[in-house]
C-alpha positions in Angstrom: 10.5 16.0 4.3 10.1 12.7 6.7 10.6 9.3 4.4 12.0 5.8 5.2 13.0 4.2 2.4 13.2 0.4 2.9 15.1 -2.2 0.2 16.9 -5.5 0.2 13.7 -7.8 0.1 13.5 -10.5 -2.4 12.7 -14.3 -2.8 15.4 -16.7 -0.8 15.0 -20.4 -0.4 15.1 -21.4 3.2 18.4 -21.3 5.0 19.5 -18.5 3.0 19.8 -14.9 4.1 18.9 -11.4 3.2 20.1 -7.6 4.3 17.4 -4.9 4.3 18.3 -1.6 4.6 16.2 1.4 5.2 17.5 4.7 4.5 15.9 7.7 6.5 16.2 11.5 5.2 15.3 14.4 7.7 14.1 14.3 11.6 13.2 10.6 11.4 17.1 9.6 12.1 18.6 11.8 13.8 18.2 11.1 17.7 15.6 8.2 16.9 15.5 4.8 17.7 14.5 2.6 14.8 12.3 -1.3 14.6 11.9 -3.4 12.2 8.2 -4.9 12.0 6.8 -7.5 9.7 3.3 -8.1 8.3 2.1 -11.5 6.6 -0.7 -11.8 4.6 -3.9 -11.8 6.9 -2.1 -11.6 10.0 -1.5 -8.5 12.5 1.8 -6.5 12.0 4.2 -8.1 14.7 7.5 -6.6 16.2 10.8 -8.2 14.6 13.6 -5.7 16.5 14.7 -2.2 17.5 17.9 -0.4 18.1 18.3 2.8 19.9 19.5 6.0 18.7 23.5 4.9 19.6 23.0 1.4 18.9 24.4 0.2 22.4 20.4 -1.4 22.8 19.0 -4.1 20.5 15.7 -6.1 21.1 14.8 -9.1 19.5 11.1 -11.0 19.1 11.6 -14.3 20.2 11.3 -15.8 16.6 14.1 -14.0 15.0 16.4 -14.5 18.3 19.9 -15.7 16.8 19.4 -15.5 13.3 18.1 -11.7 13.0 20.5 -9.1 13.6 19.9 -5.3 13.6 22.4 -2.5 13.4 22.7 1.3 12.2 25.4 3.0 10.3 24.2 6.8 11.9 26.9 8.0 9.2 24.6 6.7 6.6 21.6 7.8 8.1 21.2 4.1 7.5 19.4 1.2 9.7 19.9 -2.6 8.7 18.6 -6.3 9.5 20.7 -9.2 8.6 18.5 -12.1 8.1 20.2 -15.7 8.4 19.0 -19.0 8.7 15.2 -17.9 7.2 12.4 -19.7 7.4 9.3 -20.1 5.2 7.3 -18.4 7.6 9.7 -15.3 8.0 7.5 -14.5 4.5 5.9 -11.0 4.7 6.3 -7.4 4.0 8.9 -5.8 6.3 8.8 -2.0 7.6 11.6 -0.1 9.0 10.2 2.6 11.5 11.1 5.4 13.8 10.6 5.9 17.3 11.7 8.3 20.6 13.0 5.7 21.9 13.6 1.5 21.2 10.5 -0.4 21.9 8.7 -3.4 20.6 5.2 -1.6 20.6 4.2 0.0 17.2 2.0 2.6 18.0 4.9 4.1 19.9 6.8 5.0 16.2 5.4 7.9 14.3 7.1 7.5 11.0 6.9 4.0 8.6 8.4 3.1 5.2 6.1 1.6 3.1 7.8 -1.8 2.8 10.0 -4.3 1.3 8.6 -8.0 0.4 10.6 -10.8 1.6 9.3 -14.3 0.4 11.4 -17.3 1.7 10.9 -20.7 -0.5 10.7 -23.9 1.4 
């Protein structure tokens, strides 16, 4: 069975930081890149980073550059984003999902979690 699981979303005042962690069971980890992508309320669902399968490639949108960081613990079967230094409008529902190889364009990852809130406070 293919599932993501994502967690670590919450409410943060600005400044602070969050971990999310998604947690992948079956033929979505294994030999997969992974993203992170985020989606506020009545806007499109925009890129936030990837990591390839070793985790020797990272990419970055511009707006999380320096303060989002994205790794993998393959031994955990495990993917995580560090979030520092959030802003208000880092708000939104964040998905972990799975991908041939690390790119920023969704419709190239097959498999999604269904998503972990993350509200940041001004």
């Amino acid at each position: 069975q293919v599932q993501l699981v994502e967690s670590g979303g919450g409410l943060v005042q600005a400044g602070g930081s969050l971990r999310l962690s998604c947690a992948a069971s079956g033929r979505t980890f294994s030999g997969f890149a992974k993203g992170w992508f985020r989606q506020a309320p009545g806007k499109e669902r925009e890129f936030v980073a990837a990591i390839s399968w070793t985790g020797g490639s990272t990419y970055y949108a511009d707006s999380v550059k320096g303060r989002f960081t994205i790794s993998r613990d393959n031994a955990k079967n495990t993917v995580y984003l560090q979030m520092n230094s959030l802003k208000p409008e880092d708000t939104a529902v964040y998905y972990c999902a799975s991908a041939k190889s690390a790119t920023w364009l969704p419709n190239e990852y097959a498999y999604w979690g269904q998503g972990t809130q993350v509200t940041v406070s001004s």
